[in-house]
C-alpha positions in Angstrom: 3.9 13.1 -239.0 1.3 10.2 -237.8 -1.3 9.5 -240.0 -4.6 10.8 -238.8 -6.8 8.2 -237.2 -10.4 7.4 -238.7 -13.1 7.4 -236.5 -14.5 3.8 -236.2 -18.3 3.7 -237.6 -21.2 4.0 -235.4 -21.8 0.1 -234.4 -17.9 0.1 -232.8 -17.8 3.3 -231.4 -20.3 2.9 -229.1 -21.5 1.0 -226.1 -25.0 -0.3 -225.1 -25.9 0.2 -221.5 -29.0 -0.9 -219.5 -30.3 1.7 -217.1 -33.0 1.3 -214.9 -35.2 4.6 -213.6 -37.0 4.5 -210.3 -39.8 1.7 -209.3 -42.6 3.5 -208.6 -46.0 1.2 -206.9 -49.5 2.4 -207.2 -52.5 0.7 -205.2 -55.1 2.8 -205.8 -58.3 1.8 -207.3 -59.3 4.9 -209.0 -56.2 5.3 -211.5 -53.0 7.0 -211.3 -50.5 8.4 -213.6 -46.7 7.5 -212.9 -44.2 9.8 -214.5 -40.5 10.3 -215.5 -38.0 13.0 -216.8 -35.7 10.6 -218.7 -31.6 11.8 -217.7 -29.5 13.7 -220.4 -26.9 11.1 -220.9 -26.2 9.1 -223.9 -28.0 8.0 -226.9 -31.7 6.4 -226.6 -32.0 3.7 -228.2 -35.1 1.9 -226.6 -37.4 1.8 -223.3 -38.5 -1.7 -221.3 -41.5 -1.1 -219.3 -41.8 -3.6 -216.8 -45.2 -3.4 -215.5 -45.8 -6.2 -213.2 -48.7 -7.0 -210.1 -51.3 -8.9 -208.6 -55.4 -7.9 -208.3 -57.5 -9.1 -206.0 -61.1 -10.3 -206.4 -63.4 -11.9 -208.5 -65.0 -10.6 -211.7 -68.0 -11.1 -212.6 -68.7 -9.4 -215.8 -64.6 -8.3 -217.2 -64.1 -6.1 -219.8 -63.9 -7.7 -223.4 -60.2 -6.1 -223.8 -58.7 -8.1 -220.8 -55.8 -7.6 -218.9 -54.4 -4.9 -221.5 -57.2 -2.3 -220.5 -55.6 -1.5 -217.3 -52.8 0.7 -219.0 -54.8 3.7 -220.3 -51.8 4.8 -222.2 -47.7 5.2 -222.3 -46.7 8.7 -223.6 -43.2 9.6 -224.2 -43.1 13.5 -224.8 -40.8 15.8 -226.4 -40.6 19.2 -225.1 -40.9 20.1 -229.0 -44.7 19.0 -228.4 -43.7 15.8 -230.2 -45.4 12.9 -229.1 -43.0 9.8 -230.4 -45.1 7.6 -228.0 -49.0 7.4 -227.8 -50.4 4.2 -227.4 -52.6 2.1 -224.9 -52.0 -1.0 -223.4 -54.8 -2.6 -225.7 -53.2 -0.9 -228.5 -49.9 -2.0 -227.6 -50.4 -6.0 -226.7 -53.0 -6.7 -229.5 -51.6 -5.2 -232.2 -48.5 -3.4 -231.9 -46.4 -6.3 -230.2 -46.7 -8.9 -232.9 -45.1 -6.3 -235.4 -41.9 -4.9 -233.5 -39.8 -8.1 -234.7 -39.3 -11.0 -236.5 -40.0 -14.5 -235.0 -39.6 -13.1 -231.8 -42.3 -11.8 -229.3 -40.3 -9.0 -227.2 -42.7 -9.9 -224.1 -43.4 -13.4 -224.0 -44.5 -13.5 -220.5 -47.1 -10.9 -220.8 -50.5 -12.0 -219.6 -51.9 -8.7 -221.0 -54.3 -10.7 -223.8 -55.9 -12.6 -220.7 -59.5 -12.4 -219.8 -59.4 -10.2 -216.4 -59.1 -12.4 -213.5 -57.7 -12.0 -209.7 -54.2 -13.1 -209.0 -50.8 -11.5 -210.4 -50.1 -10.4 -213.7 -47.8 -8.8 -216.3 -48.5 -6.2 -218.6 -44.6 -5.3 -219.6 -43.9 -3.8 -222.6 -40.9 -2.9 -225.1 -40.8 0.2 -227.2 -38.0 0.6 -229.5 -36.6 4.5 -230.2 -34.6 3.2 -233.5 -36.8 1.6 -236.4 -35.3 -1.2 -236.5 -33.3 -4.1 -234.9 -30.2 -3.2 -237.0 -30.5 0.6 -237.9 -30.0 3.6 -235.6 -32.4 5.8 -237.3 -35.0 7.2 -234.6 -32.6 7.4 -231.8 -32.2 10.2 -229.5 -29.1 11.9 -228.2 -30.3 12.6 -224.8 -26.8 15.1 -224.1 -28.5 18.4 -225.7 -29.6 20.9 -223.7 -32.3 21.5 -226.2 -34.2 17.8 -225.7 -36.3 16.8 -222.7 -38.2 13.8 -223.0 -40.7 12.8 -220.2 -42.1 9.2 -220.4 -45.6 8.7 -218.7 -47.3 5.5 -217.6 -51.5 5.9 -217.3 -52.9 3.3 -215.4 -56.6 2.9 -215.4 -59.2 2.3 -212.6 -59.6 -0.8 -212.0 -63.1 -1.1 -212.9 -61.5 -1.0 -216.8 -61.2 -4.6 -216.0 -64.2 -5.3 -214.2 -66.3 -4.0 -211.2 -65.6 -6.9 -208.1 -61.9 -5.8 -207.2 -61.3 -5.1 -203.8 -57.5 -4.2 -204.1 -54.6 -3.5 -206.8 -50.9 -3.5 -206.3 -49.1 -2.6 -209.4 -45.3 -1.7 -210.2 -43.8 0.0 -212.6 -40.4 -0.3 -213.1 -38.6 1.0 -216.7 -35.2 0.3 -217.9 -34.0 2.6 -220.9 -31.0 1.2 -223.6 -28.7 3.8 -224.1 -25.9 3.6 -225.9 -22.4 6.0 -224.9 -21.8 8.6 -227.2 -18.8 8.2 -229.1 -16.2 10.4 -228.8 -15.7 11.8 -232.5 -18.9 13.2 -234.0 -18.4 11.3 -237.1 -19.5 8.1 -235.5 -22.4 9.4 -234.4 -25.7 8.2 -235.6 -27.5 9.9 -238.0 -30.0 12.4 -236.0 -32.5 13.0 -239.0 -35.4 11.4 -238.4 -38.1 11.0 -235.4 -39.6 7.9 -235.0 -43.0 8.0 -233.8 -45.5 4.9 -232.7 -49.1 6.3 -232.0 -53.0 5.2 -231.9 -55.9 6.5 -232.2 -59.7 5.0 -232.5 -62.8 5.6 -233.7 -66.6 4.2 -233.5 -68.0 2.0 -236.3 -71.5 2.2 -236.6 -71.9 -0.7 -238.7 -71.4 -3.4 -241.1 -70.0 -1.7 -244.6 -67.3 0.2 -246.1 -65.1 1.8 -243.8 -62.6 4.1 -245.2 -59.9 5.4 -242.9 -57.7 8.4 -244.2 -54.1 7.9 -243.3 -52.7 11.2 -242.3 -50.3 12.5 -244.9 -46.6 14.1 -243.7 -44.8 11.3 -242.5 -42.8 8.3 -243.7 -44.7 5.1 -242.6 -42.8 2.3 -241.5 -46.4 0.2 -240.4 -50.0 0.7 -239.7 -51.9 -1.7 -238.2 -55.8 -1.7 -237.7 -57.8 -3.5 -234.7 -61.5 -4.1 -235.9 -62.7 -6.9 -233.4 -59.5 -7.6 -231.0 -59.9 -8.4 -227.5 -59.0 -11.3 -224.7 -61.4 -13.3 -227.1 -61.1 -11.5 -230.4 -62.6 -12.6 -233.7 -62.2 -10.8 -237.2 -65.0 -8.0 -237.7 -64.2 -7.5 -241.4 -64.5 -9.6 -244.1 -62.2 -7.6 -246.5 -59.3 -5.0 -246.7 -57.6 -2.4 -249.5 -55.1 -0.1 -249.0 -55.5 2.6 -252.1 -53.6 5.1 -252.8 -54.2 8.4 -255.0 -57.5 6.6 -255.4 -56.8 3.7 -258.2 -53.7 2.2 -256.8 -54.2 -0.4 -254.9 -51.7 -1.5 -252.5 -52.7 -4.5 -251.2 -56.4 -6.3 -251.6 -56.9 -9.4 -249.1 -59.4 -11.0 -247.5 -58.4 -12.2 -243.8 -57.5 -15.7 -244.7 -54.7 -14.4 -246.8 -53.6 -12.0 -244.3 -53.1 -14.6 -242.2 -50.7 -16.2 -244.0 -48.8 -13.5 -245.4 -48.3 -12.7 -241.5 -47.2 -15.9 -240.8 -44.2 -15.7 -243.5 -43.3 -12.4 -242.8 -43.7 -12.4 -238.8 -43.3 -16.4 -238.0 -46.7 -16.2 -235.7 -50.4 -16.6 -236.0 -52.4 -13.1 -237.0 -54.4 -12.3 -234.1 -58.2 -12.2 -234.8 -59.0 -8.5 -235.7 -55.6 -7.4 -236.4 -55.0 -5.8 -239.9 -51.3 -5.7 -240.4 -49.7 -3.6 -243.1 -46.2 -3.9 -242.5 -43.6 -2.4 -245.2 -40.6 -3.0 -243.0 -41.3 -7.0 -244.5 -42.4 -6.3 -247.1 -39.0 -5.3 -247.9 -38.0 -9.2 -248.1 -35.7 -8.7 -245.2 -38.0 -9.0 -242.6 -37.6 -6.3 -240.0 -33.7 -6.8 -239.8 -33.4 -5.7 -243.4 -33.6 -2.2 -245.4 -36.2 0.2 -245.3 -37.0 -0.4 -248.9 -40.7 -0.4 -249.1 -41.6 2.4 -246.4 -44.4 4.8 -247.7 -43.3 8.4 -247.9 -46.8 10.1 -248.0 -45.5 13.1 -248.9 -45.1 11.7 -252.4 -49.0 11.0 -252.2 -52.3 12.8 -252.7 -54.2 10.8 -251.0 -53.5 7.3 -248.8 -57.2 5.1 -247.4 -57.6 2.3 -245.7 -60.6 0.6 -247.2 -62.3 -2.1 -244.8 -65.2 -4.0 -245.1 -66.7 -4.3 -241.9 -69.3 -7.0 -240.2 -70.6 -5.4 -237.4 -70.8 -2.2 -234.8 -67.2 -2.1 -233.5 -64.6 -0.1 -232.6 -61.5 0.6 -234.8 -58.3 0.8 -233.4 -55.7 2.1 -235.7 -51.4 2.4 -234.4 -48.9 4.2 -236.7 -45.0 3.7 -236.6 -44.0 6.8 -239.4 -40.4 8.3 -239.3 -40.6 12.1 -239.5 -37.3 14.3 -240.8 -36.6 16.4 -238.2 -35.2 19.3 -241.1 -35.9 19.6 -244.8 -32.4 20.2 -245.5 
């Protein structure tokens, strides 16, 4: 009798495949949503947005944000009612794009962190399904009958930028990694968590203490706060805590030393407003590494953000958590 063969493991029993979804152009000035039903085949690993066109006209008075405030938001939907993406362009360029990998900026030709100005421009983006660069956890199998996911583009009016353009042509044009599923189920990757990156904002009235509940349920992977970003963005906050079950404090920094601890961990300067709190470094491995350090607030009464703000802004805050998708 032949002996049985063992099913390789995950990395060699699979294959990564590029695979583009229709261009679709919008020239309207008033805003338009683009939208896809992403195909039932294979495993999902990660979605390019290429997002890519030229304005026309000359602004006057353009929006603080930049470039970046022309893409409302990207949603990628589960028909569960999961959102696993919910972020805007502002959200995404200024502070979520610094933090997806280590040394290396995933859209480099981006002008998305530009001051609004006529002329063509690119506001591509990468989203990554897995948590990391090396780990499958967070991918999708796409084969069920029971998943539909439907990825959505939001782009703005045009007056987001500024009120002097006379005409927009945009594309948007996505390309999803997928990876073949292999054909024993024991090289499958593990299908236990959701990973989620979303944003949300709120209105600071003020200079002073600024405490920001993290929303307990989830595993988080990062969190990173925007008090003062933009095209031209400065710190707005002269301090920051993370506390948890109200003694314990995490970390306790002023800017200046966040800027350096970003620099080790990341290889790149700290953009002016960005708060980083990144426990996929602060592993050791950098993102490439274990998963050592991510903060299961389930173990946790209570999780704040404690900032010390300067001035009237806005705070932007994007979450990357992993939720299990059973309790078994």
């Amino acid at each position: 009798m032949s002996p049985a063969v063992k099913a390789p493991p995950w990395p060699f029993g699979t294959r990564g495949k590029l695979r583009p979804l229709p261009t679709t152009t919008v020239t309207t000035l008033t805003g338009q949503t683009v939208a896809y039903d992403i195909p039932k085949a294979g495993i999902l690993g990660a979605i390019w947005l290429v997002i890519t066109g030229t304005l026309t006209g000359t602004p006057s008075t353009p929006n603080a944000l930049g470039m970046a405030n022309l893409i409302t938001r990207v949603r990628l939907n589960a028909n569960t009612g999961l959102s696993l993406i919910d972020i805007s362009g502002v959200g995404y360029h200024y502070l979520l794009r610094d933090m997806l990998g280590t040394l290396v900026d995933p859209v480099p030709q981006a002008s998305a962190r530009n001051a609004a100005e006529s002329g063509t421009f690119d506001l591509s983006m990468y989203f990554p399904i897995f948590v990391n660069d090396r780990d499958p956890t967070g991918m999708i199998m796409l084969q069920n009958e029971d998943t539909q996911l439907r990825l959505e583009v939001q782009v703005a009016p045009v007056t987001a930028l500024a009120n002097d353009f006379s005409a927009l042509s945009l594309t948007v044009a996505p390309e999803l990694e997928v990876f073949s599923v292999p054909v024993k189920q024991e090289s499958w990757p593990p299908f236990e968590y959701a990973h989620t990156i979303t944003e949300e904002a709120q209105t600071i009235a003020g200079a002073g203490q600024v405490n920001y509940n993290w929303p307990r349920g989830g595993i988080y992977a990062q969190v990173i706060h925007g008090i003062g970003i933009g095209a031209a963005g400065a710190d707005a906050y002269s301090q920051y805590q993370l506390r948890v079950n109200q003694s314990d404090y995490i970390i306790d920094a002023t800017p200046a030393v966040l800027t350096r601890i970003f620099s080790t961990y990341r290889g790149r300067t700290r953009l002016g407003g960005v708060i980083p709190v990144d426990f996929l470094s602060m592993s050791g491995l950098g993102n490439f590494g274990s998963g050592r350090d991510l903060l299961d607030s389930r173990q946790l009464t209570d999780i704040q953000s404690v900032i010390t703000a300067t001035s009237a802004v806005t705070l932007r805050t994007v979450k990357r958590q992993l939720f299990p998708l059973s309790e078994g």
